[in-house]
TORKOL-4160 file (C-alpha; in steps of 0.2 Angstrom, whole numbers, padded with zeros to 4 digits, m for minus):
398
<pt num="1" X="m1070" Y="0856" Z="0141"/>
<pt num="2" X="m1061" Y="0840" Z="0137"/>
<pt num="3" X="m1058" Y="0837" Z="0119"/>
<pt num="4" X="m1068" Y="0819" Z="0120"/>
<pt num="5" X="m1083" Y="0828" Z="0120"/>
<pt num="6" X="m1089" Y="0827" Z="0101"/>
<pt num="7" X="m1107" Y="0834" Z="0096"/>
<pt num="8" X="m1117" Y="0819" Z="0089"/>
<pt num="9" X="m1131" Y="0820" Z="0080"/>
<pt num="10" X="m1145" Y="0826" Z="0092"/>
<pt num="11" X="m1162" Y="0832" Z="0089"/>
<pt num="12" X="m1167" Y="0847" Z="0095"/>
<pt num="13" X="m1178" Y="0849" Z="0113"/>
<pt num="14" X="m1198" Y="0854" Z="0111"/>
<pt num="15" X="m1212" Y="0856" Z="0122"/>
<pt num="16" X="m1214" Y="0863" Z="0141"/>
<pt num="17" X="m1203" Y="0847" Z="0150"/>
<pt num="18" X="m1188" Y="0851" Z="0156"/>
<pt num="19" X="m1174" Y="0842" Z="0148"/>
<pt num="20" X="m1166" Y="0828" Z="0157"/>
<pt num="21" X="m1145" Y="0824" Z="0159"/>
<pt num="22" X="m1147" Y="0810" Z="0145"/>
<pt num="23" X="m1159" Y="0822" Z="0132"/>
<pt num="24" X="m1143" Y="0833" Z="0129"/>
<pt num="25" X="m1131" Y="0834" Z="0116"/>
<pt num="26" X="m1116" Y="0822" Z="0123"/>
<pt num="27" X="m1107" Y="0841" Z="0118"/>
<pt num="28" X="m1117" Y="0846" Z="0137"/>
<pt num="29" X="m1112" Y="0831" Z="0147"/>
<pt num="30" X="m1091" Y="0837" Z="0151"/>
<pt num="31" X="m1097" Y="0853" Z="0157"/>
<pt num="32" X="m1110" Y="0847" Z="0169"/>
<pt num="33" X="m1103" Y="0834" Z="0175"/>
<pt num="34" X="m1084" Y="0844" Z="0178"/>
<pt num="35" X="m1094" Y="0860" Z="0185"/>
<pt num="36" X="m1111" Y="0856" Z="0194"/>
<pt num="37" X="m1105" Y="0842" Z="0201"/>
<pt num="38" X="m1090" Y="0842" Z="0215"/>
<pt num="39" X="m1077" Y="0828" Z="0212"/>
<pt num="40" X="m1080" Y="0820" Z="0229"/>
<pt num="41" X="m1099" Y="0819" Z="0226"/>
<pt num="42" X="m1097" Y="0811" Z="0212"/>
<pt num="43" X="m1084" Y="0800" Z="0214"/>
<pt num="44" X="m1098" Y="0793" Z="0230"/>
<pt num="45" X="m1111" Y="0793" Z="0218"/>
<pt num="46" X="m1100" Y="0780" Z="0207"/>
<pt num="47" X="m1094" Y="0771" Z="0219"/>
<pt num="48" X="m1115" Y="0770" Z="0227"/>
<pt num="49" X="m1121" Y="0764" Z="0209"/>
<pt num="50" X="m1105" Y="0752" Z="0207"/>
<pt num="51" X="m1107" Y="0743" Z="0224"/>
<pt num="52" X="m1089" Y="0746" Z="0228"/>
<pt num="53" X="m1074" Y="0758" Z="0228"/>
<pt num="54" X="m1069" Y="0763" Z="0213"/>
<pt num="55" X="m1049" Y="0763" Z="0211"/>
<pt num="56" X="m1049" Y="0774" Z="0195"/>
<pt num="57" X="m1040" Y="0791" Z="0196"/>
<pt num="58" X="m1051" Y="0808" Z="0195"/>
<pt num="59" X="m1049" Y="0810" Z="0177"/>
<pt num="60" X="m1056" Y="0792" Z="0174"/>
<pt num="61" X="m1072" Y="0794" Z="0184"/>
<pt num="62" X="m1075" Y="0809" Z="0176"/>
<pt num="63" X="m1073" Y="0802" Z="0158"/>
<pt num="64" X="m1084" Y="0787" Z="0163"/>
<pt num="65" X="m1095" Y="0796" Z="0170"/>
<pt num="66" X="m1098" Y="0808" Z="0155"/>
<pt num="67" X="m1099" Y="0794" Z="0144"/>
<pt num="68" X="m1111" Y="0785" Z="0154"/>
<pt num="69" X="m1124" Y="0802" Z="0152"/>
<pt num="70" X="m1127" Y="0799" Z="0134"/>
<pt num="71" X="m1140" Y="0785" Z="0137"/>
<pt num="72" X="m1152" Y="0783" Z="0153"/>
<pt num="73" X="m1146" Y="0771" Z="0167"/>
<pt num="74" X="m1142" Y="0769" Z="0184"/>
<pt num="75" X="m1127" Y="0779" Z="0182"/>
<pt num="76" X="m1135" Y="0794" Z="0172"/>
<pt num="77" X="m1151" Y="0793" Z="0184"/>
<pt num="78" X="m1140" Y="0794" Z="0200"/>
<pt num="79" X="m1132" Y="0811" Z="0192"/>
<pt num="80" X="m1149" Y="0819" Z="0188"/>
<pt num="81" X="m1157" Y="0815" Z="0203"/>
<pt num="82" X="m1140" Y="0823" Z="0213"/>
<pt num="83" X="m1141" Y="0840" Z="0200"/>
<pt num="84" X="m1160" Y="0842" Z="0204"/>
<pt num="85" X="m1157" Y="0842" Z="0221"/>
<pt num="86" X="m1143" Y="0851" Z="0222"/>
<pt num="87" X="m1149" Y="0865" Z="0214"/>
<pt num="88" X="m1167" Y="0862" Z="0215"/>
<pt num="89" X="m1170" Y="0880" Z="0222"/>
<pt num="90" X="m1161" Y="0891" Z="0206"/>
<pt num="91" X="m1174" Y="0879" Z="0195"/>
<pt num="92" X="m1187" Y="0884" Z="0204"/>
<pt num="93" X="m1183" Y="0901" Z="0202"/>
<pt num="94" X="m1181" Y="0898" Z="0183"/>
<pt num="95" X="m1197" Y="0888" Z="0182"/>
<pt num="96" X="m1208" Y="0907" Z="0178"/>
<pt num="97" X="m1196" Y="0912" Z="0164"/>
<pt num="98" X="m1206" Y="0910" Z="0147"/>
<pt num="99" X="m1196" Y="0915" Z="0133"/>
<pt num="100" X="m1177" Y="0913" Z="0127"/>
<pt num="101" X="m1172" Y="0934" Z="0127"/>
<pt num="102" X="m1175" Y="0929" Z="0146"/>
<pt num="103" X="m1168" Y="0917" Z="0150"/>
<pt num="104" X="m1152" Y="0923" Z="0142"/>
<pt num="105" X="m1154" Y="0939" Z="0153"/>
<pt num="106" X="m1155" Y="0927" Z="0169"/>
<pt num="107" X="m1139" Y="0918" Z="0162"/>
<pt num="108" X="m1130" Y="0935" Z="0160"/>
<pt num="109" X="m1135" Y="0940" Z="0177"/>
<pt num="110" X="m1126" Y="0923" Z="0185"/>
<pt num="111" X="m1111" Y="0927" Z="0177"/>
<pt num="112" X="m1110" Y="0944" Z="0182"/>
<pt num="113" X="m1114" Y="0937" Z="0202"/>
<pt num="114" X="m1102" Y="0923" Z="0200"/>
<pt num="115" X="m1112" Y="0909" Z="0204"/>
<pt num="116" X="m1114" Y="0900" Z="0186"/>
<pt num="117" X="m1116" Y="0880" Z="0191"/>
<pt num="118" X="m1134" Y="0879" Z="0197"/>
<pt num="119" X="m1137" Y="0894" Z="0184"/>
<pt num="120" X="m1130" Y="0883" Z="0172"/>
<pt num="121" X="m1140" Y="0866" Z="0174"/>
<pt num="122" X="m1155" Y="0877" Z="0175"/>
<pt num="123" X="m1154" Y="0886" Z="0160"/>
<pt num="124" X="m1148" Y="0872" Z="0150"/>
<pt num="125" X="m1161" Y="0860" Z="0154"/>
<pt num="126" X="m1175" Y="0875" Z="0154"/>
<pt num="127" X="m1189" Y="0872" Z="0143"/>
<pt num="128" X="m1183" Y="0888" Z="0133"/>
<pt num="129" X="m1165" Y="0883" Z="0130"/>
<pt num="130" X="m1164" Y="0882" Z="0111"/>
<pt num="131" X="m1148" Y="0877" Z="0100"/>
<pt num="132" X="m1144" Y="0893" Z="0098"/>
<pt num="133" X="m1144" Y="0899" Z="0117"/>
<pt num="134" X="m1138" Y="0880" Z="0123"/>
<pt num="135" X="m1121" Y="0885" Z="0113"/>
<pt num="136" X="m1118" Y="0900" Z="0120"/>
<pt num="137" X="m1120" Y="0893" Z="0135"/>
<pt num="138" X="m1104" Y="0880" Z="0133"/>
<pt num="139" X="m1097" Y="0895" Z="0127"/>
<pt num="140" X="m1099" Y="0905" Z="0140"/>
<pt num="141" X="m1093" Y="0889" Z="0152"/>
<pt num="142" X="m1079" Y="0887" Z="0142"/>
<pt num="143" X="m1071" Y="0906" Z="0146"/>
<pt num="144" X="m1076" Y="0905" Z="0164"/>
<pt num="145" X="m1067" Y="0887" Z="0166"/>
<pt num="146" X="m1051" Y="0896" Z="0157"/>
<pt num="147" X="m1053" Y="0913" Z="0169"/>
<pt num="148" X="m1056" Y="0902" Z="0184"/>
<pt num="149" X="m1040" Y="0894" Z="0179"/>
<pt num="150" X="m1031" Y="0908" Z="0178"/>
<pt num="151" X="m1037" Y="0917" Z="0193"/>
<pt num="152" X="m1031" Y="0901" Z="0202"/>
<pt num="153" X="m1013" Y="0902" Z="0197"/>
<pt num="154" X="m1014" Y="0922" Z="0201"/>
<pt num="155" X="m1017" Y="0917" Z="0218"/>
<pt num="156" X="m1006" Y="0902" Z="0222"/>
<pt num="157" X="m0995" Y="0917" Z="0216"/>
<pt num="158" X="m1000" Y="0929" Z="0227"/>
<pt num="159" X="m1000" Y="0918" Z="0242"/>
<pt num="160" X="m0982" Y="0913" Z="0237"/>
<pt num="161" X="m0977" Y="0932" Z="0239"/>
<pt num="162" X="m0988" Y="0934" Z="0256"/>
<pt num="163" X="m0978" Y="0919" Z="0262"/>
<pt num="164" X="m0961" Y="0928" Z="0259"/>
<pt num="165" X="m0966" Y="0943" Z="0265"/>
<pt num="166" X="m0974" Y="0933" Z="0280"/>
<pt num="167" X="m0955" Y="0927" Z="0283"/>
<pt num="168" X="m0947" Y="0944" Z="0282"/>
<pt num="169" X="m0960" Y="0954" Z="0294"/>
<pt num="170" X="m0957" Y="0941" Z="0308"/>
<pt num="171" X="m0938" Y="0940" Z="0308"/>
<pt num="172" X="m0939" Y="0959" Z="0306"/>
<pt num="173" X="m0952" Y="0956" Z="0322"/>
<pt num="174" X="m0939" Y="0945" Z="0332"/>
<pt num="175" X="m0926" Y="0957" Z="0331"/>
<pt num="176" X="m0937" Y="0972" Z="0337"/>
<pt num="177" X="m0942" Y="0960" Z="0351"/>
<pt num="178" X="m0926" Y="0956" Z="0355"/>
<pt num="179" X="m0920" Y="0975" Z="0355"/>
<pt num="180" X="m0934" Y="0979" Z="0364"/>
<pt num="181" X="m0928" Y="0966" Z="0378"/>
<pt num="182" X="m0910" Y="0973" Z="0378"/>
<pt num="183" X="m0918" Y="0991" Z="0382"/>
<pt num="184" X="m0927" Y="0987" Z="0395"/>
<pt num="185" X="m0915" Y="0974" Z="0403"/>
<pt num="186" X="m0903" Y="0992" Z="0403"/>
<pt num="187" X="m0920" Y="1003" Z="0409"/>
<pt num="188" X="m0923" Y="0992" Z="0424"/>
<pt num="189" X="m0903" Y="0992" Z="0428"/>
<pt num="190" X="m0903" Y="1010" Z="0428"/>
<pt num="191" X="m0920" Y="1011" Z="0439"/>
<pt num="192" X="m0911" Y="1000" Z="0452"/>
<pt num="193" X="m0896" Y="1010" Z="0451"/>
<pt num="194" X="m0905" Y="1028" Z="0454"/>
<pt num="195" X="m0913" Y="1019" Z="0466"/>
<pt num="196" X="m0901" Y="1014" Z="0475"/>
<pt num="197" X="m0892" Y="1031" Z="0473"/>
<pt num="198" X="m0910" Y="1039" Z="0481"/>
<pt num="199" X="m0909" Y="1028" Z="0496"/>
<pt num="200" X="m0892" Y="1032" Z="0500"/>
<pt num="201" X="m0896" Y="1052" Z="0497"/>
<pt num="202" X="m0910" Y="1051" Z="0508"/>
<pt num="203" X="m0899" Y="1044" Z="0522"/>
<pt num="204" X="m0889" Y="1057" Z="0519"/>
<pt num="205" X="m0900" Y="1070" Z="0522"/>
<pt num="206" X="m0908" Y="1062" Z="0537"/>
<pt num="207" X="m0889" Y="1061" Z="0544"/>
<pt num="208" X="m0888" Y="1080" Z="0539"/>
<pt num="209" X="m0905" Y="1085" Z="0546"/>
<pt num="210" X="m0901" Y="1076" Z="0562"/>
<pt num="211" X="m0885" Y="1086" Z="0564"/>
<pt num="212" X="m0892" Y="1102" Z="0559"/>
<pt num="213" X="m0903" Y="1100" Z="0573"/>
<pt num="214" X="m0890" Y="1097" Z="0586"/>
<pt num="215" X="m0879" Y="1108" Z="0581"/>
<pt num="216" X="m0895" Y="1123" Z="0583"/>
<pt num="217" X="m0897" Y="1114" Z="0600"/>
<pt num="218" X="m0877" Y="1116" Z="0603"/>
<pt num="219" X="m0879" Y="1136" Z="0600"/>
<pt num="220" X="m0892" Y="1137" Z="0608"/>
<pt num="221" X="m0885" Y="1132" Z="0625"/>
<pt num="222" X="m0870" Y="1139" Z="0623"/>
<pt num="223" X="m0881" Y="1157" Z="0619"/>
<pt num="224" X="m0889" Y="1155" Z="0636"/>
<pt num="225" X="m0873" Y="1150" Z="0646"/>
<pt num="226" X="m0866" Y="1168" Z="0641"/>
<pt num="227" X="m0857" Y="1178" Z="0628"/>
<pt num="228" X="m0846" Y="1169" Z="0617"/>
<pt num="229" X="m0844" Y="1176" Z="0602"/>
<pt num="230" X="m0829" Y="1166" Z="0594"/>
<pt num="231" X="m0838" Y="1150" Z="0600"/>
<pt num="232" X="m0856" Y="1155" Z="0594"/>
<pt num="233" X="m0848" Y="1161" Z="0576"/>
<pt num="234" X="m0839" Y="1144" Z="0572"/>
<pt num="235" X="m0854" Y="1135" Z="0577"/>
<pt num="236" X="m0864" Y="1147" Z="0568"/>
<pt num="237" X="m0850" Y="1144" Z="0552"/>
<pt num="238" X="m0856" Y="1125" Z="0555"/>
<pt num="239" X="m0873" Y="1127" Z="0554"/>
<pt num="240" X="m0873" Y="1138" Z="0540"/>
<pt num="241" X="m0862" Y="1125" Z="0531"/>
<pt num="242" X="m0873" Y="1112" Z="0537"/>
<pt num="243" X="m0888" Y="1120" Z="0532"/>
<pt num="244" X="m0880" Y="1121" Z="0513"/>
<pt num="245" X="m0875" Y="1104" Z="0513"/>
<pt num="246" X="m0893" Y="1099" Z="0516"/>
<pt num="247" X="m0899" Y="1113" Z="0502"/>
<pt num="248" X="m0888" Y="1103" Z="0490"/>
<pt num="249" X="m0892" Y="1086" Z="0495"/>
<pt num="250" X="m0910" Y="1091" Z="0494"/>
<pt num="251" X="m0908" Y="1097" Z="0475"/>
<pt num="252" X="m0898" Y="1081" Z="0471"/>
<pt num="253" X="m0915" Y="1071" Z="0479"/>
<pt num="254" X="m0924" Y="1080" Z="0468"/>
<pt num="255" X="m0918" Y="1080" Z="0453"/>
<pt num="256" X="m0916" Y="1061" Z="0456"/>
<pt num="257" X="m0933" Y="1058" Z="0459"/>
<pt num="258" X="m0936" Y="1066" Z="0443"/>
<pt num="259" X="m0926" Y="1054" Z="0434"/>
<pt num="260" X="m0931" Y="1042" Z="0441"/>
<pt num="261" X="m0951" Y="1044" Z="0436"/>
<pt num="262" X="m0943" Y="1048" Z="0418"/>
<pt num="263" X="m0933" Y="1031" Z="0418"/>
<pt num="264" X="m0950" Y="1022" Z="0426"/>
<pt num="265" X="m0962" Y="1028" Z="0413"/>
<pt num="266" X="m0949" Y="1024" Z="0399"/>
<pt num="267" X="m0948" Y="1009" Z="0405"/>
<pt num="268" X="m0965" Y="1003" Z="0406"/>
<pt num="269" X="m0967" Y="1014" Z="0388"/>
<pt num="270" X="m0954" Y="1000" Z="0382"/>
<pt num="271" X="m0962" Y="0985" Z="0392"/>
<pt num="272" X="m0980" Y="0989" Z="0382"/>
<pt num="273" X="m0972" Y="0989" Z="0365"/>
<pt num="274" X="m0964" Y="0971" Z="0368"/>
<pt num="275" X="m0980" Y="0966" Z="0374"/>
<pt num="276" X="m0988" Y="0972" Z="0360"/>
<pt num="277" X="m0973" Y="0963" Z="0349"/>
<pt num="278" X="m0976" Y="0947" Z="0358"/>
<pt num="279" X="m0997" Y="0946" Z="0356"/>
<pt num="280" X="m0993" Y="0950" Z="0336"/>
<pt num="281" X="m0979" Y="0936" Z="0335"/>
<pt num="282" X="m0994" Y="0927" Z="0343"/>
<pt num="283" X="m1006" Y="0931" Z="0330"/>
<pt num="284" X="m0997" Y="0931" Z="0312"/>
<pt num="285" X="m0997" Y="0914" Z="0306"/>
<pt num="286" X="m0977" Y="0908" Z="0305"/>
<pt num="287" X="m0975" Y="0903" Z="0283"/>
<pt num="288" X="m0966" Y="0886" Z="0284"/>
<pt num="289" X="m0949" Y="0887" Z="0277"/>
<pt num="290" X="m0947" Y="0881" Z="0258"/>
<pt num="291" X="m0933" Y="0870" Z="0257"/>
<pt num="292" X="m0922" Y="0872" Z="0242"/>
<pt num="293" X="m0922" Y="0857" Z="0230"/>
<pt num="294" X="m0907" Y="0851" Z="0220"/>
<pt num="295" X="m0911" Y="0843" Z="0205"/>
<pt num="296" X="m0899" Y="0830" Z="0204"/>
<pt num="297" X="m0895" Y="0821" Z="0186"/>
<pt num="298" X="m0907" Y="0805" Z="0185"/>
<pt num="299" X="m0908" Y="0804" Z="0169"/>
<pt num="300" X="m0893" Y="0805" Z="0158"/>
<pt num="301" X="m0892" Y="0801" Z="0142"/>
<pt num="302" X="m0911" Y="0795" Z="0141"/>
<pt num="303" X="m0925" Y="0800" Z="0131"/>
<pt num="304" X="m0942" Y="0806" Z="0141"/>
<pt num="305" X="m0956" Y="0809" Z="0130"/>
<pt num="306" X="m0970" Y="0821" Z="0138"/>
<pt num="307" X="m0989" Y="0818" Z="0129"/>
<pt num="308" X="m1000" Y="0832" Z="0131"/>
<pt num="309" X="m0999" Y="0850" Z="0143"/>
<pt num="310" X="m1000" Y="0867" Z="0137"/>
<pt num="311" X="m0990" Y="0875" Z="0123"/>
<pt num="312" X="m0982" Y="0888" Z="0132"/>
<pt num="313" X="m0973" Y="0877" Z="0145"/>
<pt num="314" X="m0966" Y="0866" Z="0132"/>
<pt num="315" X="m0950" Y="0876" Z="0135"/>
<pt num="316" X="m0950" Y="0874" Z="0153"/>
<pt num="317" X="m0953" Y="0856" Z="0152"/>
<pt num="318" X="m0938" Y="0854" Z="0139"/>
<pt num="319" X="m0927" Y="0865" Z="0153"/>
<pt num="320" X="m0930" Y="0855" Z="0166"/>
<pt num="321" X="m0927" Y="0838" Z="0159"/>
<pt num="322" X="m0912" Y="0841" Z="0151"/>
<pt num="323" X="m0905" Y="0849" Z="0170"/>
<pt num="324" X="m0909" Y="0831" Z="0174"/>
<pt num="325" X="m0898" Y="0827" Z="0160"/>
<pt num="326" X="m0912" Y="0820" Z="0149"/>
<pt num="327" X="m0915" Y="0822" Z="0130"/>
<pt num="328" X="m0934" Y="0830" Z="0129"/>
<pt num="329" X="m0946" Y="0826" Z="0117"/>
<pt num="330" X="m0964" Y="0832" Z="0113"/>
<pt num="331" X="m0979" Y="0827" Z="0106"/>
<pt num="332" X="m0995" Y="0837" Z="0109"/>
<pt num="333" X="m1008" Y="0821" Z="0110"/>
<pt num="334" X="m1016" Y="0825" Z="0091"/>
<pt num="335" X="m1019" Y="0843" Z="0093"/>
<pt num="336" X="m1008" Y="0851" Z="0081"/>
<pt num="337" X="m0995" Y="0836" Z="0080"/>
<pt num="338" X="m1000" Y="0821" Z="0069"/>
<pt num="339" X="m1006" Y="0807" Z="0080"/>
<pt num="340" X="m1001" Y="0796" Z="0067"/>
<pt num="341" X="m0982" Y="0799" Z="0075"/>
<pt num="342" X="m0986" Y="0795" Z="0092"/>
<pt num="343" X="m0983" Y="0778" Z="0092"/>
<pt num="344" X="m0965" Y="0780" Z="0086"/>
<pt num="345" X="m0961" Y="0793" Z="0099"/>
<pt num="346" X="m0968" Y="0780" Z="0113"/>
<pt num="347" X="m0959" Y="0769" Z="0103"/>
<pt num="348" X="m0941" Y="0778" Z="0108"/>
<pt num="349" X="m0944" Y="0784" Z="0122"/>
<pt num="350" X="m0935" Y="0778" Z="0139"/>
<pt num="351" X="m0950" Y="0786" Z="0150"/>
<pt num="352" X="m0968" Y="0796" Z="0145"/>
<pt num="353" X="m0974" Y="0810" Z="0154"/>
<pt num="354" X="m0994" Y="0809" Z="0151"/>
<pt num="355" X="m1002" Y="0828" Z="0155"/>
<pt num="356" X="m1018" Y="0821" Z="0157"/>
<pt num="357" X="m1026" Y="0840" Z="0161"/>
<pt num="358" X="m1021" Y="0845" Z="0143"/>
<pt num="359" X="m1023" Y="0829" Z="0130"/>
<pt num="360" X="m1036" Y="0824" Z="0122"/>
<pt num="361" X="m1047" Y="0808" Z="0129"/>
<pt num="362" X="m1041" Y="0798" Z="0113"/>
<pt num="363" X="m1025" Y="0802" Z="0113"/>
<pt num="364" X="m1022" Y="0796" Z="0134"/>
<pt num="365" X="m1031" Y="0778" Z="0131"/>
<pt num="366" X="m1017" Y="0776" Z="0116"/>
<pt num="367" X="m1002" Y="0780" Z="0128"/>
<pt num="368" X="m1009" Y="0771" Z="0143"/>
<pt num="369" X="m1012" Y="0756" Z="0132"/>
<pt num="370" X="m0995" Y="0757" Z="0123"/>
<pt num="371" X="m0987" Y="0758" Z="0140"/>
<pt num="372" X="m0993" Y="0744" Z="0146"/>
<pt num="373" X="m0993" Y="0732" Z="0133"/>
<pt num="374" X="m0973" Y="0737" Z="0129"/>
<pt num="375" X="m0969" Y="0738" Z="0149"/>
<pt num="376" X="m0962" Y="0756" Z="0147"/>
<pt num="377" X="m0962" Y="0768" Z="0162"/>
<pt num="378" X="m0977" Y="0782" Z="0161"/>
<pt num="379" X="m0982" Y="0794" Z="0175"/>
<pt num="380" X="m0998" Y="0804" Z="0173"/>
<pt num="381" X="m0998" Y="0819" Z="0179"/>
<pt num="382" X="m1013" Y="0831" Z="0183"/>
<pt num="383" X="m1006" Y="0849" Z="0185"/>
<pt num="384" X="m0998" Y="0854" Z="0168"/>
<pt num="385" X="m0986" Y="0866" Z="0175"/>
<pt num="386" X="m0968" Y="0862" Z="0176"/>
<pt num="387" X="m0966" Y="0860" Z="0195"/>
<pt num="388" X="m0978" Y="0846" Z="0195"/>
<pt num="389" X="m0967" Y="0837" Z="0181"/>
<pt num="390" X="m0951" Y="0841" Z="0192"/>
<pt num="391" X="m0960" Y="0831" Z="0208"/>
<pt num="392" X="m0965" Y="0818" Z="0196"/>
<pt num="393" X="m0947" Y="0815" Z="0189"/>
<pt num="394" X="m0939" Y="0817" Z="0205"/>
<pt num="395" X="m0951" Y="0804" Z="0215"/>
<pt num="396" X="m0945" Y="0790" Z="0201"/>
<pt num="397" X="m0930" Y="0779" Z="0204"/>
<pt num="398" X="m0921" Y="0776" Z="0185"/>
């Protein structure tokens, strides 16, 4: 909730109508208009009821906008028609609830679904929404803007690790592919060298099996012509030596052809796991590279003064100025720090930081209207963590 949002007097809602957007307290209107209502829709909902484009930042719009809720016009109307039809089908469902204790119960159950902003603009224009219930209801909206913000940063976190490890898993992935290459490359060598070897061995044999049979026809016509037994027993040694020859080529064919469907099934054992490599490289998104800045020393020897952000970056901030070679100084926009000193901060300052996600509504209009009556350089930035200021003081030339 931004800190603009004071509570004027405002009387309390009675009767059976439900409330409309310029009935509640002005202590209502950051809220709705920050949670029910996405910035893009109502940024076309200003620029609709201003005939034109408006040039104003995010921020602006919505402090123009939640000003313009505490009375009825075209502005407030446009907003109230947008929020009942956006969520005119949780106000129907809230139109049967008849007392408070219920109504709270329906609240606790949209909390506990995580769906609160048509929950919220129902229950707090309800009939039954009292002063008591109506502030635990900014309450409650209060927390969940904090948890969401937190649950954000845990996530751009996550995604930060994911990314890394996205970047390990696939290097690790191209060099399994490319050993998975290598091995085959060497498996399909060795198939067409046993191959080869297989072809020659079964020439072999064929040469073998042809003279084995000649030589059996050589004894036998040398049986028939007579009774040579010096003749018939070399031939005989032959054949026998032959018949060996062709015993052992036959094993080597063997045990060849069973190396061969070894190296064959290994082989395309090896070509199914690169393929299976190659359709996960496909499908695991690549996490682009991030490139390593260097913060080099812009701002040496000159004071930047940063309005507003959170507490318990203030150290980070000052760390990354003065490795810009800046002298840091703070103020916190009124918070805790007298406003009454702002002016001399602006005042010696060489450039203003403006966090205008953590500063108070008052305290932004005094430094943009300082700045720019006294010419001095101010950047506004949204994000108030400390790589957000780094961009912003990197992107400016001193």
């Amino acid at each position: 909730m931004c800190d603009a949002c004071e509570n004027p007097e405002h009387k309390p809602h009675t009767g059976s109508r439900r409330r409309r957007l310029w009935d509640l307290p002005h202590s209502c209107h950051c809220p709705v208009v920050g949670v029910c209502l996405p910035l893009d829709v109502l940024r076309k909902i200003v620029n609709k009821v201003l005939a034109g484009r408006v040039m104003a930042d995010d921020y602006e719009v919505h402090v123009g906008a939640v000003a313009e809720c505490m009375k009825r016009n075209r502005l407030s109307d446009a907003l109230q028609d947008e929020l009942d039809r956006r969520y005119a089908i949780t106000i129907q469902s809230y139109k049967g609830i008849k007392t408070t204790l219920e109504l709270s119960q329906r609240w606790t159950q949209a909390i506990e679904a995580g769906d609160v902003a048509g929950a919220f603009w129902a229950a707090l224009t309800h009939p039954r929404c009292d002063e008591v219930f109506q502030e635990v209801l900014l309450r409650d909206m209060h927390m969940i803007q904090h948890q969401a913000g937190a649950a954000r940063r845990v996530d751009i976190h996550r995604v930060e690790a994911l990314a890394q490890e996205n970047g390990v898993l696939m290097r690790e992935l191209a060099r399994a592919q490319e050993r998975s290459s290598k091995t085959i490359q060497e498996k399909s060598q060795e198939v067409d060298r046993l191959q080869a070897d297989l072809l020659k061995q079964r020439a072999e044999g064929v040469y073998q099996h042809t003279r084995i049979h000649y030589l059996e026809g050589e004894l036998a016509s040398l049986r028939a012509q007579g009774p040579d037994s010096q003749q018939s027993d070399k031939l005989q040694r032959k054949l026998d030596q032959a018949q060996e020859r062709n015993n052992t080529l036959q094993g080597q064919l063997a045990d060849l052809r069973r190396r061969l469907d070894a190296l064959s099934i290994e082989r395309d054992q090896w070509q199914q796991r690169a393929e299976a490599l190659g359709r996960a490289a496909q499908q695991e998104p690549v996490a682009p590279a991030k490139p390593v800045v260097e913060h080099p020393i812009h701002w040496m020897d000159k004071t930047v003064l940063c309005v507003g952000g959170r507490s318990g970056n203030v150290a980070s901030y000052r760390d990354a100025v003065e490795r810009m070679g800046g002298q840091f100084v703070h103020h916190d926009g009124g918070l805790e720090d007298s406003s009454s000193g702002l002016e001399s901060s602006l005042a010696s300052a060489d450039l203003v930081i403006c966090q205008t996600g953590c500063i108070s509504h008052n305290a932004y209009w005094r430094v943009k209207d300082y700045c720019k009556r006294h010419g001095k350089q101010c950047v506004f930035v949204e994000n108030p963590s400390t790589s957000s200021l780094l961009r912003s003081l990197e992107g400016i030339q001193t």
